[in-house]
PyMOL CGO cylinders between C-alpha atoms (Angstrom):
from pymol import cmd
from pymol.cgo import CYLINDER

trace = [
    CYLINDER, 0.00, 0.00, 0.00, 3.07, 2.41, -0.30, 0.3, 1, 1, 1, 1, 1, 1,
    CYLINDER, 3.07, 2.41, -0.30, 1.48, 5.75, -1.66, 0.3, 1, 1, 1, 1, 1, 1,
    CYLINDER, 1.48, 5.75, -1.66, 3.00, 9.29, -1.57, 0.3, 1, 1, 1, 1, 1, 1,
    CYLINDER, 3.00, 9.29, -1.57, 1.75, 11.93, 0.08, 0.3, 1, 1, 1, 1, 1, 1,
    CYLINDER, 1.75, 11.93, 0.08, 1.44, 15.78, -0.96, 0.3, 1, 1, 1, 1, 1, 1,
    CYLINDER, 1.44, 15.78, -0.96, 4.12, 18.24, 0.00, 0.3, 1, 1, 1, 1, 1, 1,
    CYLINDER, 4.12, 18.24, 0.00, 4.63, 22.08, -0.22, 0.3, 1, 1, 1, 1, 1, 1,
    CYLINDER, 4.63, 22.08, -0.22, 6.62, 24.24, -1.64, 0.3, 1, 1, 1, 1, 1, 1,
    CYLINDER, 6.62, 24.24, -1.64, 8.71, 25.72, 1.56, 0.3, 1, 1, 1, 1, 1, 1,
    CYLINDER, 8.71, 25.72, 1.56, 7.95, 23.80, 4.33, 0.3, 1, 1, 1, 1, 1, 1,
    CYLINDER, 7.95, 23.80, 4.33, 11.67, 23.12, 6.20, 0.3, 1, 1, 1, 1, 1, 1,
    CYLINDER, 11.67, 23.12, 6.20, 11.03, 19.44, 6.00, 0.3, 1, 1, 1, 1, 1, 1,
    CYLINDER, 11.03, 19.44, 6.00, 9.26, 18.68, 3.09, 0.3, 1, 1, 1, 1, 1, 1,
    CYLINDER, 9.26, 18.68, 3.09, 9.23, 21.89, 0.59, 0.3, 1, 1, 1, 1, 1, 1,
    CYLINDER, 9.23, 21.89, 0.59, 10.68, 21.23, -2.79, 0.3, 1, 1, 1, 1, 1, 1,
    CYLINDER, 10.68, 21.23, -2.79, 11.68, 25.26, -3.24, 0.3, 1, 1, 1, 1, 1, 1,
    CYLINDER, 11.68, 25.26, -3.24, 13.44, 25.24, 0.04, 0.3, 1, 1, 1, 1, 1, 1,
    CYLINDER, 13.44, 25.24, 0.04, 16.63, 25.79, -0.48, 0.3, 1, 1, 1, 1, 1, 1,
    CYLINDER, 16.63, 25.79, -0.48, 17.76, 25.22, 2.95, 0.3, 1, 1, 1, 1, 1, 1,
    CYLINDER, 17.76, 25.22, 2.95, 15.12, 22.58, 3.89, 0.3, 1, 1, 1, 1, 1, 1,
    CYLINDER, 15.12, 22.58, 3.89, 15.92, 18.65, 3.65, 0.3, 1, 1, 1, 1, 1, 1,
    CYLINDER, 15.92, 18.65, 3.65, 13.18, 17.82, 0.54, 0.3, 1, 1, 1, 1, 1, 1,
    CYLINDER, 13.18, 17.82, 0.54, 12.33, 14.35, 2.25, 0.3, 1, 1, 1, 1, 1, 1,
    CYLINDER, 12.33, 14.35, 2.25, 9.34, 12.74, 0.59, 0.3, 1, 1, 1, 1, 1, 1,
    CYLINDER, 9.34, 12.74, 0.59, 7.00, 10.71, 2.49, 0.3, 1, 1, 1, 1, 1, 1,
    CYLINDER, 7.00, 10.71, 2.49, 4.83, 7.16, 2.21, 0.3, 1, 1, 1, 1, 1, 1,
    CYLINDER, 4.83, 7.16, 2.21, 1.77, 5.68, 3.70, 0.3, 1, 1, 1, 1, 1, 1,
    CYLINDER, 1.77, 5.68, 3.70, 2.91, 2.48, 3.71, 0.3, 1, 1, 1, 1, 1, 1,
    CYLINDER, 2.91, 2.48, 3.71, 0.06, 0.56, 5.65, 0.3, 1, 1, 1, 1, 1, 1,
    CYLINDER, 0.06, 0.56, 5.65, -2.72, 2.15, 8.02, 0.3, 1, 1, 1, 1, 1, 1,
    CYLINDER, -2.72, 2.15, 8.02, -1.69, 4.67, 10.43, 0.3, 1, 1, 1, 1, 1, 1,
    CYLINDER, -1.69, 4.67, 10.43, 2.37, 3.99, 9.15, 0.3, 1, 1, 1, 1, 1, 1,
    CYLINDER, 2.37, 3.99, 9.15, 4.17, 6.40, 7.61, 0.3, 1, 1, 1, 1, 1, 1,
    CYLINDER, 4.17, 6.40, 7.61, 7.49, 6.02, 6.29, 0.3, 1, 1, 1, 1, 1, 1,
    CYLINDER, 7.49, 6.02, 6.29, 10.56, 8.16, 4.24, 0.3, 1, 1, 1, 1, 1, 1,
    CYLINDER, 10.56, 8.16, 4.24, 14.29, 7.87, 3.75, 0.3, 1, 1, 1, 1, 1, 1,
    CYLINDER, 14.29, 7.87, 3.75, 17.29, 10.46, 3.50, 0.3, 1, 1, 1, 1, 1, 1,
    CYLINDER, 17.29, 10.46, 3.50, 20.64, 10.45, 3.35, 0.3, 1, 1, 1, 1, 1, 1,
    CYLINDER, 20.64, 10.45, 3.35, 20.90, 13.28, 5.03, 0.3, 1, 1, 1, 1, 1, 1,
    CYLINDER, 20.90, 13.28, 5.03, 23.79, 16.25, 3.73, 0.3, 1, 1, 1, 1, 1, 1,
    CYLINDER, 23.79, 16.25, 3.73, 26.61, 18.01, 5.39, 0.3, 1, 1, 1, 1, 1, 1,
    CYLINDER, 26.61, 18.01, 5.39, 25.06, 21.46, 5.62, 0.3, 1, 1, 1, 1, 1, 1,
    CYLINDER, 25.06, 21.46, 5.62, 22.90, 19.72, 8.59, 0.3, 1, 1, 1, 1, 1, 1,
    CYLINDER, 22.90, 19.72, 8.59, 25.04, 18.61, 10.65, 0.3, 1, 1, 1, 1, 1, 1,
    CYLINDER, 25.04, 18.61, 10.65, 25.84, 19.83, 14.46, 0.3, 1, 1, 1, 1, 1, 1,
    CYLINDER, 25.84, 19.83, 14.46, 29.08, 17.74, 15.70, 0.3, 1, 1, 1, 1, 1, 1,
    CYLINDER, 29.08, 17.74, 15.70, 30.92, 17.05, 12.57, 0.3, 1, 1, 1, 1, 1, 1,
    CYLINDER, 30.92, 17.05, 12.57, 29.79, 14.06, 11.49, 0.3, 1, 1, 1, 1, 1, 1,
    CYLINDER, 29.79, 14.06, 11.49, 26.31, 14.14, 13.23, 0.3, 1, 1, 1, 1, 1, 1,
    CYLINDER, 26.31, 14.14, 13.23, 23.54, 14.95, 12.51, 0.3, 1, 1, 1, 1, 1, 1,
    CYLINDER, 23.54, 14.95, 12.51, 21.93, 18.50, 13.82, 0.3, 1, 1, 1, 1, 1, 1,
    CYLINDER, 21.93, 18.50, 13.82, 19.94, 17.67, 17.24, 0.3, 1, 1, 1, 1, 1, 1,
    CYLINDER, 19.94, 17.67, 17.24, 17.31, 20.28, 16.45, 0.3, 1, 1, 1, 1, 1, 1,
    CYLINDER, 17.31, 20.28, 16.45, 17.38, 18.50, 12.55, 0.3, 1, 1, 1, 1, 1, 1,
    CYLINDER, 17.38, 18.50, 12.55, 16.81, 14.78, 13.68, 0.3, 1, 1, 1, 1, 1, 1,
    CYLINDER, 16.81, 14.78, 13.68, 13.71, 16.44, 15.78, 0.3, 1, 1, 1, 1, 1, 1,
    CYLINDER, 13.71, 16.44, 15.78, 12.68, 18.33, 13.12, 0.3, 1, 1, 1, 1, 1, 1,
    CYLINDER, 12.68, 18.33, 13.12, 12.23, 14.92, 10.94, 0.3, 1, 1, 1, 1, 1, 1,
    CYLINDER, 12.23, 14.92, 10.94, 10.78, 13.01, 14.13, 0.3, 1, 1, 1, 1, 1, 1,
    CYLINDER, 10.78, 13.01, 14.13, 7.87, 15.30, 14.17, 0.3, 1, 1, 1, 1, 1, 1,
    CYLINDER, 7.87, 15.30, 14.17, 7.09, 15.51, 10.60, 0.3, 1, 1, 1, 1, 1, 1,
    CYLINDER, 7.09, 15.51, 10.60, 7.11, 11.70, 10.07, 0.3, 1, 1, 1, 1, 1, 1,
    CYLINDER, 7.11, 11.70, 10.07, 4.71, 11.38, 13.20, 0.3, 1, 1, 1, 1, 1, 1,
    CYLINDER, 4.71, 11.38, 13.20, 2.19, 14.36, 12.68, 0.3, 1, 1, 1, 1, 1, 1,
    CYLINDER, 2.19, 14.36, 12.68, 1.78, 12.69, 8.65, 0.3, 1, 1, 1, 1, 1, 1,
    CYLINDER, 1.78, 12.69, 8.65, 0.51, 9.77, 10.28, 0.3, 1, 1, 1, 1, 1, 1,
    CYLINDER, 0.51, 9.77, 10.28, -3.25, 11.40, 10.61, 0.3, 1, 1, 1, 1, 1, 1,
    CYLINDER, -3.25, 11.40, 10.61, -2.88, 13.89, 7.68, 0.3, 1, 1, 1, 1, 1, 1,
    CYLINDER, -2.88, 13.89, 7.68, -5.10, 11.61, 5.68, 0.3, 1, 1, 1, 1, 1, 1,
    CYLINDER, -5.10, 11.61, 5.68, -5.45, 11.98, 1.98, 0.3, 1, 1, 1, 1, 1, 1,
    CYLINDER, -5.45, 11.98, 1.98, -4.24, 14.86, -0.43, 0.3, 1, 1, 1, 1, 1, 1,
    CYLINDER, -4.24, 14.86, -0.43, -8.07, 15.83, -1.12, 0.3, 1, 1, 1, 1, 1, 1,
    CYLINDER, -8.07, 15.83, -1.12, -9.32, 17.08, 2.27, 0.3, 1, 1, 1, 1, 1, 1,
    CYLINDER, -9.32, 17.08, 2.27, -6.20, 16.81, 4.57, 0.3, 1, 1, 1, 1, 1, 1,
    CYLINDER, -6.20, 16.81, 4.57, -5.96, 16.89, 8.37, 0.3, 1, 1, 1, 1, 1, 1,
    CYLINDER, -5.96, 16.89, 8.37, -3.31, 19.60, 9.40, 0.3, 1, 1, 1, 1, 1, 1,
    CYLINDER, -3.31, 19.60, 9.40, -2.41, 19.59, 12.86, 0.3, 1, 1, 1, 1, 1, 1,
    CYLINDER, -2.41, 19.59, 12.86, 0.18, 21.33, 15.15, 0.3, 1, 1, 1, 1, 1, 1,
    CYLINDER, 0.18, 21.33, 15.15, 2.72, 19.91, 17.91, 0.3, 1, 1, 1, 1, 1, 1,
    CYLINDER, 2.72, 19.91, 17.91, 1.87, 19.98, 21.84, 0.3, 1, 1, 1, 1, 1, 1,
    CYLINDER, 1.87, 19.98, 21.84, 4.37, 17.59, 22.57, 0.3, 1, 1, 1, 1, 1, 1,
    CYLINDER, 4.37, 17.59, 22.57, 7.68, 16.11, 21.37, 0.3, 1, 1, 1, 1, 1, 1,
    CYLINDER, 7.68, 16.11, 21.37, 9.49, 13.82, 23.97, 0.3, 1, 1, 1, 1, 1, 1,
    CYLINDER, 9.49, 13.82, 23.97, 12.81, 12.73, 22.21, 0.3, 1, 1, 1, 1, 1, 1,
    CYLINDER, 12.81, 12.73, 22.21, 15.27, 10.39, 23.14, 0.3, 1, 1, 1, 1, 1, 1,
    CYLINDER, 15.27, 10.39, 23.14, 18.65, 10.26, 21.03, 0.3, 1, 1, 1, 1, 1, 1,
    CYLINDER, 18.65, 10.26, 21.03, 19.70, 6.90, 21.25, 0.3, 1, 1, 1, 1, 1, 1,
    CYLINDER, 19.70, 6.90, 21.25, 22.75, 6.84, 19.25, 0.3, 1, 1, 1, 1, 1, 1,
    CYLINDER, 22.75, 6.84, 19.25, 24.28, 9.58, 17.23, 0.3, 1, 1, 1, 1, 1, 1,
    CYLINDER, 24.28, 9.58, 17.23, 22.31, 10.16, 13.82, 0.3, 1, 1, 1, 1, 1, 1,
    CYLINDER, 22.31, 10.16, 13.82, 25.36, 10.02, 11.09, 0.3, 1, 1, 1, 1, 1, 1,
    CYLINDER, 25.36, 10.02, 11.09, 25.54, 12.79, 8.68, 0.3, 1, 1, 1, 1, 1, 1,
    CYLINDER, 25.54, 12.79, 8.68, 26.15, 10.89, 4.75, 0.3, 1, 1, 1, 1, 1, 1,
    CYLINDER, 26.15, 10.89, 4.75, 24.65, 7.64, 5.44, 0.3, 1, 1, 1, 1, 1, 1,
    CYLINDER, 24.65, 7.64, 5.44, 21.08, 6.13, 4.19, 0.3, 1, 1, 1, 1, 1, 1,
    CYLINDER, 21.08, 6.13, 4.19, 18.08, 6.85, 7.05, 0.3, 1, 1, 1, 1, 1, 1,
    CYLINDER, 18.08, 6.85, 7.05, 15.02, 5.29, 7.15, 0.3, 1, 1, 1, 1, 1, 1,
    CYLINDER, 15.02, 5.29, 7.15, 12.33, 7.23, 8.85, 0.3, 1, 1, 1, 1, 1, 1,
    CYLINDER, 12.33, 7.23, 8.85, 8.76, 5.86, 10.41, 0.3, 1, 1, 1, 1, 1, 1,
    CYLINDER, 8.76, 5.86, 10.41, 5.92, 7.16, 11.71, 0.3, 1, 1, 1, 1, 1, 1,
    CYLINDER, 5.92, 7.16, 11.71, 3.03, 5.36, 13.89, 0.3, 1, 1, 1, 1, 1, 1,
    CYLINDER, 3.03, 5.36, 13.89, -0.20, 6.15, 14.72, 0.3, 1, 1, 1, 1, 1, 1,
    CYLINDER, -0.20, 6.15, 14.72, -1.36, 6.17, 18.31, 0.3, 1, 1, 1, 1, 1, 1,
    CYLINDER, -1.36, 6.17, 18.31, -4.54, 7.04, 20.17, 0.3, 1, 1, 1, 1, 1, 1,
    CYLINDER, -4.54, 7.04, 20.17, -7.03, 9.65, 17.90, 0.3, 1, 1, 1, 1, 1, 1,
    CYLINDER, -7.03, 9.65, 17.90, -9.99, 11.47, 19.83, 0.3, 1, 1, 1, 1, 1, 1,
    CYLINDER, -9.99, 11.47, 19.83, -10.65, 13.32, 16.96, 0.3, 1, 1, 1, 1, 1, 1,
    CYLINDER, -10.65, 13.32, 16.96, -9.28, 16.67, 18.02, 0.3, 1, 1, 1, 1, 1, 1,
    CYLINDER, -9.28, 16.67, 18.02, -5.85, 15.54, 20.01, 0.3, 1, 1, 1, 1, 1, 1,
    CYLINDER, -5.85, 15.54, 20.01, -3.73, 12.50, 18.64, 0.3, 1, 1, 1, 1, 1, 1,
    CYLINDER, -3.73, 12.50, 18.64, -0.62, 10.54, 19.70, 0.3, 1, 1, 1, 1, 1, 1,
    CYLINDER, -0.62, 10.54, 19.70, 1.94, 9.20, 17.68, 0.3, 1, 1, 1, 1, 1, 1,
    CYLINDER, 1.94, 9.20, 17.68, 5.38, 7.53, 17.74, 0.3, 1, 1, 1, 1, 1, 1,
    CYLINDER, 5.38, 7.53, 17.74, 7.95, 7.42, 15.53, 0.3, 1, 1, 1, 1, 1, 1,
    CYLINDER, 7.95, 7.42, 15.53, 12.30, 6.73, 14.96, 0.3, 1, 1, 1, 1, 1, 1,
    CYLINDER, 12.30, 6.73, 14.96, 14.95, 7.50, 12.74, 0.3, 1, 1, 1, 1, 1, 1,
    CYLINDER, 14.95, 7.50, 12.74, 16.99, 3.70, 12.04, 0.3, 1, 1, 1, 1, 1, 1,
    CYLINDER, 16.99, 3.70, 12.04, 20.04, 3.51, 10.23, 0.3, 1, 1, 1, 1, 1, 1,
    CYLINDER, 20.04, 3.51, 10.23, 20.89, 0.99, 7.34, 0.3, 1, 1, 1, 1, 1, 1,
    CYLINDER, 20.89, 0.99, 7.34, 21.28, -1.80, 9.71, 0.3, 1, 1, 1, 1, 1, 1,
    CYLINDER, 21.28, -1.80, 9.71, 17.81, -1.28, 11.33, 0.3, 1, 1, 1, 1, 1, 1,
    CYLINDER, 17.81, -1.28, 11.33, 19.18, 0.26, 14.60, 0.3, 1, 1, 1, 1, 1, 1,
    CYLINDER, 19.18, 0.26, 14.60, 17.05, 3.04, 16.24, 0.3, 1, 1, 1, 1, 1, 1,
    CYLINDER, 17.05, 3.04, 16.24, 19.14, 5.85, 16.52, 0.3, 1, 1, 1, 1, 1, 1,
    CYLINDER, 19.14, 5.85, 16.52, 16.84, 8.66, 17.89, 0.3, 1, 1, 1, 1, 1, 1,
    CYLINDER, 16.84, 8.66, 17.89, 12.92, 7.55, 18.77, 0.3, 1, 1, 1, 1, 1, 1,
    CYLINDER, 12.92, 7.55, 18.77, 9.59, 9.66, 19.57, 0.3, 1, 1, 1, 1, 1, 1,
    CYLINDER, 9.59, 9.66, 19.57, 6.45, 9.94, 21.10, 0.3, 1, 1, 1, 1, 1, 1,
    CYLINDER, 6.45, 9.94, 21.10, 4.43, 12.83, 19.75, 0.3, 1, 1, 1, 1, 1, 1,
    CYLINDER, 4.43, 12.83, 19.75, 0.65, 14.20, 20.57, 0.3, 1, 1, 1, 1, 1, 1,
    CYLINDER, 0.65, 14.20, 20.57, -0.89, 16.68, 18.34, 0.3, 1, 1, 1, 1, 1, 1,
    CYLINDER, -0.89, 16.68, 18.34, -4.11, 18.76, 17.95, 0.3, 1, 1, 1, 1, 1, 1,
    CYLINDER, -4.11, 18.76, 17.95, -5.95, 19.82, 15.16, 0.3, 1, 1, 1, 1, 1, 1,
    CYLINDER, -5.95, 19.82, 15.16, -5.55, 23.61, 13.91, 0.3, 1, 1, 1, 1, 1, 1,
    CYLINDER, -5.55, 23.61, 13.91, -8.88, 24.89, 14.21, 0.3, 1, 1, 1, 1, 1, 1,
    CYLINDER, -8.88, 24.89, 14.21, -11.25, 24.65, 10.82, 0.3, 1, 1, 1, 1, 1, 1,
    CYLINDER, -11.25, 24.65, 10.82, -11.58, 28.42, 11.00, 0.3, 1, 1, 1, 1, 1, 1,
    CYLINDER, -11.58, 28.42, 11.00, -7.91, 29.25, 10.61, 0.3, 1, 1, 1, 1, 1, 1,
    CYLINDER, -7.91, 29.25, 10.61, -7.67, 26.77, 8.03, 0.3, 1, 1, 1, 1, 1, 1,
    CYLINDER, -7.67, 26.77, 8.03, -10.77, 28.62, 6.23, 0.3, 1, 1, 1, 1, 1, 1,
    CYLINDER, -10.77, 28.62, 6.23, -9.44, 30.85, 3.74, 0.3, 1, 1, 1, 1, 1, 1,
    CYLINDER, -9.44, 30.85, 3.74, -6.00, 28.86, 3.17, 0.3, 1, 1, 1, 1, 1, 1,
    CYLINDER, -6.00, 28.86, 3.17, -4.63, 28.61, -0.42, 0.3, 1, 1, 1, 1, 1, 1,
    CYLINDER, -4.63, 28.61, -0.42, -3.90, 25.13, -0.80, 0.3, 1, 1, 1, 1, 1, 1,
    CYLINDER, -3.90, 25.13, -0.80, -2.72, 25.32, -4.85, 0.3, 1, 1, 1, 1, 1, 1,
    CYLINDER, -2.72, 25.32, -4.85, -0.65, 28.30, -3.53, 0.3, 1, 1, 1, 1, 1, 1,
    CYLINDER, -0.65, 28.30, -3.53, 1.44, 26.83, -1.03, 0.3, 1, 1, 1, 1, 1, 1,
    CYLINDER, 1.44, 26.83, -1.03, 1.89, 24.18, -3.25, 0.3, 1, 1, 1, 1, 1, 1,
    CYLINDER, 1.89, 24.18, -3.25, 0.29, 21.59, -1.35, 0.3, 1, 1, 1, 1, 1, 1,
    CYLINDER, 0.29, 21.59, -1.35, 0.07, 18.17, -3.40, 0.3, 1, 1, 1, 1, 1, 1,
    CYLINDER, 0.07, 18.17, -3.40, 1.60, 14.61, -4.88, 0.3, 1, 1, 1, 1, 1, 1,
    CYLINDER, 1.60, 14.61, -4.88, 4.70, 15.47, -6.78, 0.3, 1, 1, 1, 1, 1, 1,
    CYLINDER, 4.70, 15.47, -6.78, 5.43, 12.53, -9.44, 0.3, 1, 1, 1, 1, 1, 1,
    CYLINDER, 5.43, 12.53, -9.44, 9.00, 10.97, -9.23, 0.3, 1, 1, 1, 1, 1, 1,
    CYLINDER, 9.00, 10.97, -9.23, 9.82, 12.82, -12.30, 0.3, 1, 1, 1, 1, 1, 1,
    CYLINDER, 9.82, 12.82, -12.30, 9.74, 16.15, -11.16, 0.3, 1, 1, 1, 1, 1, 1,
    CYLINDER, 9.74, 16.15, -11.16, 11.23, 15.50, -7.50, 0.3, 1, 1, 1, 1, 1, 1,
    CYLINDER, 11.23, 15.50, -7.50, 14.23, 17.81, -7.28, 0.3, 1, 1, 1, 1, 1, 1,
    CYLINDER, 14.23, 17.81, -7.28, 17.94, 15.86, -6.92, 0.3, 1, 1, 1, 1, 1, 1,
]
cmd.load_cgo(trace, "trace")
């Protein structure tokens, strides 16, 4: 069931005209699992060699919140009340990541998630657990979907 969900233009995570953002593309790849990969570049890196602390959380919450965004058509946007991180091992700067997302409880307006960043091996090297709550539908009113870009980019077009 691997199918790939919309994006935006200059969001830091996803955004394919960012030029400083990290471009990652993400999966549903079963019910309530969300999944993408990086090899993540130098620019992003804290310690040389690792990984960006504030980066690796940056990806942790974007691969959890996607887990209840739904389809492109009439997406669920939510924001972060909580992130509770624990960095496991380093996250290596150069090597290929594998990200995943989990849903957790729903109520409908507040949701939990959890998620990790593994390396090639499988090894969790920085894990989540995430609740979110639904921006409310009349901020969300008068947004410009098309504008911000919002939607499935084929392969062909994905920037390098």
């Amino acid at each position: 069931m691997r199918k790939k969900q919309p994006t935006s233009n200059f969001c830091f995570v996803c955004g394919r005209e960012n030029p400083f953002g990290l471009h990652l593309e993400f999966y549903d790849e079963a019910p309530g699992v969300v999944g993408a990969g990086i090899t993540v570049p130098d620019q992003f890196q804290g310690y040389p060699g690792i990984v960006h602390g504030g980066v690796v959380a940056a990806m942790l919450d974007e691969v959890t919140g996607r887990v209840f965004m739904g389809d492109g058509a009439n997406p669920r946007f939510m924001v972060t009340a909580k992130l509770d991180i624990r960095y496991r091992r380093p996250v290596p700067i150069g090597q290929p990541l594998r990200l995943v997302g989990r849903a957790g409880k729903d109520n409908g307006r507040v949701a939990s998630a959890t998620g990790e960043i593994l390396d090639g091996d499988g090894k969790t090297l920085a894990e989540v657990e995430a609740v979110y709550v639904n921006i409310p539908e009349q901020a969300l009113a008068n947004v410009d979907h098309v504008a911000l870009g919002w939607r499935v980019v084929p392969d062909e077009e994905v920037m390098p």
